[in-house]
C-alpha positions as CSV (number, residue, x, y, z in Angstrom):
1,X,55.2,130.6,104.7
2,X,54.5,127.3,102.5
3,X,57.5,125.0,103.0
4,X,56.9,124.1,99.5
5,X,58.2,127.3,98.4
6,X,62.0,126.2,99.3
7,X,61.6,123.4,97.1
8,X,63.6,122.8,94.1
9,X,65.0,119.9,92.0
10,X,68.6,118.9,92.5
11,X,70.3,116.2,89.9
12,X,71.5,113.3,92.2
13,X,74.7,113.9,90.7
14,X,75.6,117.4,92.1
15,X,75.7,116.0,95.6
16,X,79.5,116.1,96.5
17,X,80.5,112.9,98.2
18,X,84.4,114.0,98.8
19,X,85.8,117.2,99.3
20,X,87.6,119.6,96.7
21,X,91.3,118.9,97.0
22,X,93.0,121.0,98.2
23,X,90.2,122.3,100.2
24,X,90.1,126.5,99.0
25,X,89.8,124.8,95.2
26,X,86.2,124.4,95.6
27,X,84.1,127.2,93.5
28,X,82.6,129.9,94.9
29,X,79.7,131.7,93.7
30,X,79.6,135.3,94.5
31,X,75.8,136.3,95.3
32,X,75.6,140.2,95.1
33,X,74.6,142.9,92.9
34,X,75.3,140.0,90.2
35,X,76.4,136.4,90.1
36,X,79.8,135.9,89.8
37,X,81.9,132.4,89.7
38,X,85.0,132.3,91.8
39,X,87.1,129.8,94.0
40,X,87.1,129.8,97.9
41,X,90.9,130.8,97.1
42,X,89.7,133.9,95.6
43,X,88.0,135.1,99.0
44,X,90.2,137.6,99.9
45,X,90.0,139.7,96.5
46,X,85.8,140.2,98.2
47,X,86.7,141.4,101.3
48,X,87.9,144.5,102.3
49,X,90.4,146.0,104.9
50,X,89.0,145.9,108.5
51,X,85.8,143.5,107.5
52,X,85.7,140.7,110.0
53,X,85.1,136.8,109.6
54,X,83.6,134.8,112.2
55,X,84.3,131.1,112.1
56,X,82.5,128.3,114.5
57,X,85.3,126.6,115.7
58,X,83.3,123.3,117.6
59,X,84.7,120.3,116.9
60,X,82.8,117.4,116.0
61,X,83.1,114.7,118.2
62,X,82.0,110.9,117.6
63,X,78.5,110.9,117.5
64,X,77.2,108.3,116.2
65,X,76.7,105.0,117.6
66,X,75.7,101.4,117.4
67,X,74.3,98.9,119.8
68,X,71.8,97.0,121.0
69,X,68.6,97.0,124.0
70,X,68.9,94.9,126.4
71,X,67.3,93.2,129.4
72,X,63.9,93.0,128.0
73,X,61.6,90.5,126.7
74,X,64.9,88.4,126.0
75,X,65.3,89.9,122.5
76,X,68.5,92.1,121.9
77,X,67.2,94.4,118.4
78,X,70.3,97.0,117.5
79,X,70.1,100.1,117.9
80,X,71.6,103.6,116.4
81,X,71.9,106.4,118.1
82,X,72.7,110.3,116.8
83,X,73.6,112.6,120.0
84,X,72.7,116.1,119.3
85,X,72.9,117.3,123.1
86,X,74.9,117.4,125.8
87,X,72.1,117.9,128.6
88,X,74.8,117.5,131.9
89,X,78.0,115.3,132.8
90,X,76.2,112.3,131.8
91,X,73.2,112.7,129.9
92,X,72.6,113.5,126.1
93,X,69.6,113.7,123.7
94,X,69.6,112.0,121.0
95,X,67.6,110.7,118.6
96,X,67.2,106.5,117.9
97,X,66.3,104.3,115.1
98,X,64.2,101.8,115.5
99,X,62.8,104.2,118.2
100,X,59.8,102.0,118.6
101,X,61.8,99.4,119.8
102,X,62.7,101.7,122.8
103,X,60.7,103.1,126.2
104,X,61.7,104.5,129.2
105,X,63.9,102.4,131.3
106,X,65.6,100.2,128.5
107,X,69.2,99.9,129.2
108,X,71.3,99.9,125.5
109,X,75.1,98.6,125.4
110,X,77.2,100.4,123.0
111,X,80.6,97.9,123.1
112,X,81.1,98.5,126.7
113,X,79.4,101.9,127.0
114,X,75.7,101.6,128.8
115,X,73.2,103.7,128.9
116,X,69.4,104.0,130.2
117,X,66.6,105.6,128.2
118,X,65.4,108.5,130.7
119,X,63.0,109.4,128.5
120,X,61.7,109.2,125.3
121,X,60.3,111.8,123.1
122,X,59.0,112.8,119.7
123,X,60.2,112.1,116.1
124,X,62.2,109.3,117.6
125,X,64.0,111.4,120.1
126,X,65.2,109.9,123.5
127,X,67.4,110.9,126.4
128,X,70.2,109.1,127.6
129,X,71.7,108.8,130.9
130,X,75.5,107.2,130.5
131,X,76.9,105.2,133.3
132,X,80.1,107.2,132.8
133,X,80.3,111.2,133.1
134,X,82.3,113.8,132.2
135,X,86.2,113.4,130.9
136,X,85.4,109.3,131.2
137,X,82.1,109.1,129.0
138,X,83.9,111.8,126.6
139,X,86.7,109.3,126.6
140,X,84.5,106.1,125.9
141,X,82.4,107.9,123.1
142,X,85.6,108.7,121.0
143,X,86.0,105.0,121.3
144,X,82.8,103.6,120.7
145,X,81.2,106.3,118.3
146,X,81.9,107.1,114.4
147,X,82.0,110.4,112.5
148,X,78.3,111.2,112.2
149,X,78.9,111.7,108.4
150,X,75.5,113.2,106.8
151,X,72.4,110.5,105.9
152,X,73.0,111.4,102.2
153,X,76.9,110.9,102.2
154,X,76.5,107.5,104.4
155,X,73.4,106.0,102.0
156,X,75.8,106.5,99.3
157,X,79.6,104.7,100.3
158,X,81.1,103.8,103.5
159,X,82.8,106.2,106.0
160,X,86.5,106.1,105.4
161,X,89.4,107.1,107.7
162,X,89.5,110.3,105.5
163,X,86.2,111.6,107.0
164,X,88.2,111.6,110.1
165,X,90.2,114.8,108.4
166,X,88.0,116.0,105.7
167,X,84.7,116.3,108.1
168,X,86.5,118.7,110.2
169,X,87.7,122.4,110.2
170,X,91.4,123.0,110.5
171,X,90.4,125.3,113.7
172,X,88.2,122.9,115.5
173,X,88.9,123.8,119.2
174,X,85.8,123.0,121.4
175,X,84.4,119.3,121.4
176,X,80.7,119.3,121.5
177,X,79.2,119.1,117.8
178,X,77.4,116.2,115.9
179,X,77.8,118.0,112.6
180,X,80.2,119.9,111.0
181,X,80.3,123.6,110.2
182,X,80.6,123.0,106.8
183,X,81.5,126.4,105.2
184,X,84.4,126.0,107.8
185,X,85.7,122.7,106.0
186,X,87.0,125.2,102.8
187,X,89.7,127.0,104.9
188,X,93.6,126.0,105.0
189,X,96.0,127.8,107.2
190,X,97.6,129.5,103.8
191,X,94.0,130.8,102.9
192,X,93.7,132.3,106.6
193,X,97.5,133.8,106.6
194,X,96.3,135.8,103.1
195,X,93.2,136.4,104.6
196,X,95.2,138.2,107.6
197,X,98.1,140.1,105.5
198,X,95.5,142.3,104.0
199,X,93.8,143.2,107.3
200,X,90.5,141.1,107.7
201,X,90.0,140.1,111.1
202,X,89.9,136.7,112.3
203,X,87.2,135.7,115.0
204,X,86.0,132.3,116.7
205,X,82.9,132.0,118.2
206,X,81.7,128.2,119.7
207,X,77.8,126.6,118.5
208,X,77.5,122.9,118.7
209,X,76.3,122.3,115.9
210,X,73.6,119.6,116.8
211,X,71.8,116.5,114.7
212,X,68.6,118.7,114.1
213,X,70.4,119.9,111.4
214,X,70.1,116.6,109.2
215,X,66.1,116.7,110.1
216,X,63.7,117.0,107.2
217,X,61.2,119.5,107.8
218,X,57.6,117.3,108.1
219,X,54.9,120.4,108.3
220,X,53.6,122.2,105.6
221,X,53.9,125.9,107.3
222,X,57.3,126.8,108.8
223,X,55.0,128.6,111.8
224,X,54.8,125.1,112.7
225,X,58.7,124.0,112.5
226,X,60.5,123.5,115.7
227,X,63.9,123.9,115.4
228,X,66.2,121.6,117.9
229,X,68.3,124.2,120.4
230,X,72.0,124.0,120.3
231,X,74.6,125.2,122.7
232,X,76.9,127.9,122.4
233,X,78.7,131.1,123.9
234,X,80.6,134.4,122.6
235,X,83.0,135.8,124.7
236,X,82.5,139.3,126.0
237,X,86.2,140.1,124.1
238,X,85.1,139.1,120.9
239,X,81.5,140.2,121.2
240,X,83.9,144.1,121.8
241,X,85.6,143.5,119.1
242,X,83.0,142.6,116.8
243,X,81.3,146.1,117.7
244,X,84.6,148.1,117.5
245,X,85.3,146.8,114.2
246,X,81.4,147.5,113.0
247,X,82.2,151.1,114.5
248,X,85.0,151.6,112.4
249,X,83.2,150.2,109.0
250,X,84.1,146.7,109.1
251,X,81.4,144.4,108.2
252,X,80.8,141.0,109.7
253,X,80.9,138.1,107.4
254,X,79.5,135.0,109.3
255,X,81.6,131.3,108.0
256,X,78.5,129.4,108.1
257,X,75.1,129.5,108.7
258,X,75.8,128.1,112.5
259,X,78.2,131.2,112.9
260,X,75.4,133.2,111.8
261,X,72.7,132.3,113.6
262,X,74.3,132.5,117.1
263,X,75.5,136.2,115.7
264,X,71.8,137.0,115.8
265,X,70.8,135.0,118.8
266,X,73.4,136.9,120.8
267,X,72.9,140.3,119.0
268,X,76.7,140.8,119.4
269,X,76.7,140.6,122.7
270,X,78.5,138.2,125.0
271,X,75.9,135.0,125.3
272,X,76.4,131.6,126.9
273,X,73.6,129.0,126.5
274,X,71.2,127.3,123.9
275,X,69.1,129.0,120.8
276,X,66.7,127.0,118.6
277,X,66.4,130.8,116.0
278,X,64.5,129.8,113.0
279,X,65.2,132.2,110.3
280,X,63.0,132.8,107.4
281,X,62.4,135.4,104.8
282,X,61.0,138.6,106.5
283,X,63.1,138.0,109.7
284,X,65.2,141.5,110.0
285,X,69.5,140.9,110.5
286,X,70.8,142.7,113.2
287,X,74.1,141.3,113.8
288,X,75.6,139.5,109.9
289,X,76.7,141.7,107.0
290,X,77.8,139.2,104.9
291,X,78.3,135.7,104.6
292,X,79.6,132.0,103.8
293,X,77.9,129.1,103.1
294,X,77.2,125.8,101.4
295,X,74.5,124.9,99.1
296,X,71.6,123.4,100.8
297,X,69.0,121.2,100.8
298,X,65.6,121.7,99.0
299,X,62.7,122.8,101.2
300,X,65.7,122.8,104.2
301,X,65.8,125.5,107.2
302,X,69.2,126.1,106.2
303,X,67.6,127.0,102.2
304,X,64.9,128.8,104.4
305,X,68.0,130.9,106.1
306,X,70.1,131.7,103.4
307,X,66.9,133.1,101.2
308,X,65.8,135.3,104.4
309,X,69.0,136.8,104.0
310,X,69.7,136.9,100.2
311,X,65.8,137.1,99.0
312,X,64.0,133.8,98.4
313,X,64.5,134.5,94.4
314,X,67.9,136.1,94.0
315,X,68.7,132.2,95.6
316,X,66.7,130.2,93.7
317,X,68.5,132.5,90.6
318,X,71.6,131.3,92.3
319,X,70.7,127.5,92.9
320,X,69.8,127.4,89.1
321,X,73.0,129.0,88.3
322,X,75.2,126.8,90.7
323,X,73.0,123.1,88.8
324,X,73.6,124.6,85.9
325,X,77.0,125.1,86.3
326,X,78.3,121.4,88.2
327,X,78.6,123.2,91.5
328,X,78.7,120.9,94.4
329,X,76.0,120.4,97.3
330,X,75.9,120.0,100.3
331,X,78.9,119.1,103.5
332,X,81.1,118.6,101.0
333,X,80.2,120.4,98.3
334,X,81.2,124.1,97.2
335,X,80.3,127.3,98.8
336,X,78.6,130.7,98.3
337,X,79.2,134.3,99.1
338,X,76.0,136.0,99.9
339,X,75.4,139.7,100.3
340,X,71.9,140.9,101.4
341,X,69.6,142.7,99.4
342,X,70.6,146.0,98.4
């Protein structure tokens, strides 16, 4: 398929750059049978006794980092760095700007955290082996690194103590992700409590969400996109439940296109390890009968995703409906409810 054909214009001004306060205020458009306009807060009058919601809970650690190469040719140029994979103890990928300033064997200071370029890749990606591992470069990232806040929030204000809070879901359990599971960010405890009283099921599963995500997509085709592969695992109790519930009627309403796409990379079974899924319109769901998301970015795998499973016009219907009605893009932004084609 033409990557052109996920293109759309979005009004600068429908980018959110905070969140909706509290955080279930933001709108929700209903995508079924019909478009209707909600709130996040007005989830549980959707759902239905015994349906199921799976949240990511990763927690986004941080990422993002400045410093400088040194030991070579006397010059010092800076250096950022995204990490978007956790390769072992002590090594991550990530991706560098300037890249060109880097090769293999460059050693790059971050404050008092050092690192080695291993090896360096495509599209500016390198790998980087720390001279700390485990617990003690975890522990020297949080102090060095900054909330890896999207390229279109940061080109647009500073990062904030704030982001610390708002760029993270109240459930965040497992430290791993570079980006945040952004349909997640809508939920408060109350909003999960009411979800609960009125018997939908609650379930976690882990996907860090990696920097790939930010990447625009360069080819023409999507045949020729490469997604980045990101880690994650389902336990074998929730991967039972999630068929027991399905047995008795329940549907499964993935929080997130991250949620989602480890659903179908797992196929509901128990599943420890990477997937790079790229899912596009004509790809058949095995695993999601519902779910949760932001609104995306034109000509964006996530747009590609979310019109695979809705139908590549009922969402650009949808995306019309949301400009024209001062719904909020992207991270921060407001969130959909999509049902598939009927």
């Amino acid at each position: 398929m033409r990557v052109s054909d996920f293109d759309f214009d979005l009004p600068p001004d429908r980018i959110a750059l905070r969140p909706a306060v509290p955080r279930e205020a933001a709108k929700l458009l209903v995508v079924g049978q019909e478009l209707a306009d909600l709130t996040v807060a007005d989830l549980p009058s959707q759902l239905r006794v015994d349906d199921v919601l799976v949240f990511n809970n990763t927690k986004v650690i941080p990422a993002a980092l400045s410093g400088h190469r040194v030991e070579r040719l006397g010059t010092t140029p800076k250096i950022e760095v995204l990490l978007h994979l956790r390769l072992d103890q002590s090594r991550w990928k990530a991706f560098a700007k300037p890249a060109k300033k880097l090769k293999a064997g460059d050693k790059i200071e971050f404050g008092s955290l050092q690192a080695v370029v291993e090896e360096k890749g495509n599209a500016g990606e390198i790998t980087l082996a720390f001279a700390l591992a485990g617990a003690a470069l975890d522990a020297a990232i949080a102090v060095a690194g900054r909330m890896p806040l999207p390229p279109y929030i940061e080109s647009k204000r500073r990062q904030d103590a704030q982001d610390a809070t708002d760029y993270q879901t109240i459930y965040a359990a497992e430290q791993g992700a570079v980006a945040a599971p952004t349909a997640g960010l809508h939920f408060t405890q109350t909003l999960m409590e009411r979800l609960q009283s009125i018997g939908i099921a609650l379930e976690f599963v882990t996907l860090h969400v990696g920097a790939g995500t930010f990447l625009p997509v360069k080819v023409d085709d999507t045949k020729d996109h490469k997604m980045h592969a990101e880690r994650g695992s389902v336990s074998a109790d929730v991967a039972q439940r999630l068929k027991a519930a399905r047995a008795k009627g329940g549907r499964i309403i993935a929080v997130g296109t991250t949620s989602l796409r480890l659903l179908e990379a797992s196929g509901l079974a128990p599943f420890e390890g990477t997937t790079d899924i790229f899912i596009t319109p004509g790809y058949h769901f095995q695993a999601v009968d519902g779910m949760i998301t932001n609104f995306h970015l034109p000509k964006s795998t996530l747009f590609m995703l979310v019109s695979a499973f809705a139908g590549a016009e009922r969402m650009k219907a949808a995306y019309a409906h949301a400009i024209a009605h001062a719904y909020r893009f992207y991270s921060y932004g407001d969130a959909s409810l999509l049902w598939p084609q009927g």
